[in-house]
C-alpha positions in Angstrom: 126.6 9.4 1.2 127.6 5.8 2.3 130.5 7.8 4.5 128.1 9.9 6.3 125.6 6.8 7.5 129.1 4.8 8.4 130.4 7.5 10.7 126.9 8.6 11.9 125.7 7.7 15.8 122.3 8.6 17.1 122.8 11.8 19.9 122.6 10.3 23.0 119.1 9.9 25.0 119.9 9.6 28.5 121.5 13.2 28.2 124.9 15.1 27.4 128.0 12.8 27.7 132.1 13.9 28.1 135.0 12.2 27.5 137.8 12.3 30.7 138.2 14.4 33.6 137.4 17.9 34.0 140.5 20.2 33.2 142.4 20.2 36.7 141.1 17.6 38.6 143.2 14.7 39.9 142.7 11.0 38.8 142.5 8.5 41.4 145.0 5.6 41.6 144.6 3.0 39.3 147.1 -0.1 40.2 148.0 -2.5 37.8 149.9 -5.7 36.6 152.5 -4.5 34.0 153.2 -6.9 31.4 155.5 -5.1 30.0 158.6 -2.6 30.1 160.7 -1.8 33.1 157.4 -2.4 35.5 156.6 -6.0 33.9 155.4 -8.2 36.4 154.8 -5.8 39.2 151.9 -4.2 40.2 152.8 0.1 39.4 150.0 2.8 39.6 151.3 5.2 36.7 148.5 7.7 37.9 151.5 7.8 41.0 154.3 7.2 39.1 153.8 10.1 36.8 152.0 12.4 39.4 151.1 15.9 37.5 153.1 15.0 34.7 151.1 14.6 31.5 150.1 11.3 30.7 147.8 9.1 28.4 146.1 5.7 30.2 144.3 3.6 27.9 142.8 0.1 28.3 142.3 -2.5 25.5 140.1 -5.3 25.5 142.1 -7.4 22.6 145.7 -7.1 20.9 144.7 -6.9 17.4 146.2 -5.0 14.3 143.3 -2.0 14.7 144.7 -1.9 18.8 148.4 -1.7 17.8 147.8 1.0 15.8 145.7 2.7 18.2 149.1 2.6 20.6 151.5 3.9 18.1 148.6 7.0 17.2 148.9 7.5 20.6 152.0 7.6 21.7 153.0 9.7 18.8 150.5 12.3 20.2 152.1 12.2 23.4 155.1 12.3 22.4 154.6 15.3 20.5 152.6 17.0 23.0 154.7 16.0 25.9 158.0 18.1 24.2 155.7 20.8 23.6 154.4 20.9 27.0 158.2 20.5 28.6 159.6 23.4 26.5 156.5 25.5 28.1 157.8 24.7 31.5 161.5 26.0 30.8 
């Protein structure tokens, strides 16, 4: 019972919520200050760099354990999915 009440969240009031774009719309720029990896130090828009590629953006508000392995979740996901996603294109 006590994992039910720790994952539980009331339903929203306002109304129905999503999470990202609509399938097949475009994302806008987004420009920022690498801090790391072959950008660091330069302002890059991946949104541009990337294009129609398939791509993950997320944005972390601390660098704690819990966030690093948030990152390495994530970029095995991608990883996986972006092989997957090549090999359909071929």
């Amino acid at each position: 019972m006590l994992d039910f009440w720790a994952t539980w969240r009331p339903p929203c009031s306002i109304g129905s919520s999503s999470s990202g774009l609509p399938a097949g719309s475009l994302t806008e720029s987004i420009p920022v200050s690498d801090v790391t990896g072959p950008y660091k130090g330069e302002r890059v828009c991946y949104v541009c760099e990337f294009e129609t590629d398939p791509n993950v953006l997320a944005f972390f508000r601390d660098t704690s354990e819990e966030t690093r392995k948030l990152i390495v979740e994530l970029n095995r996901i991608y990883v996986k999915n972006s092989f997957a996603t090549s090999e359909l294109s071929q």
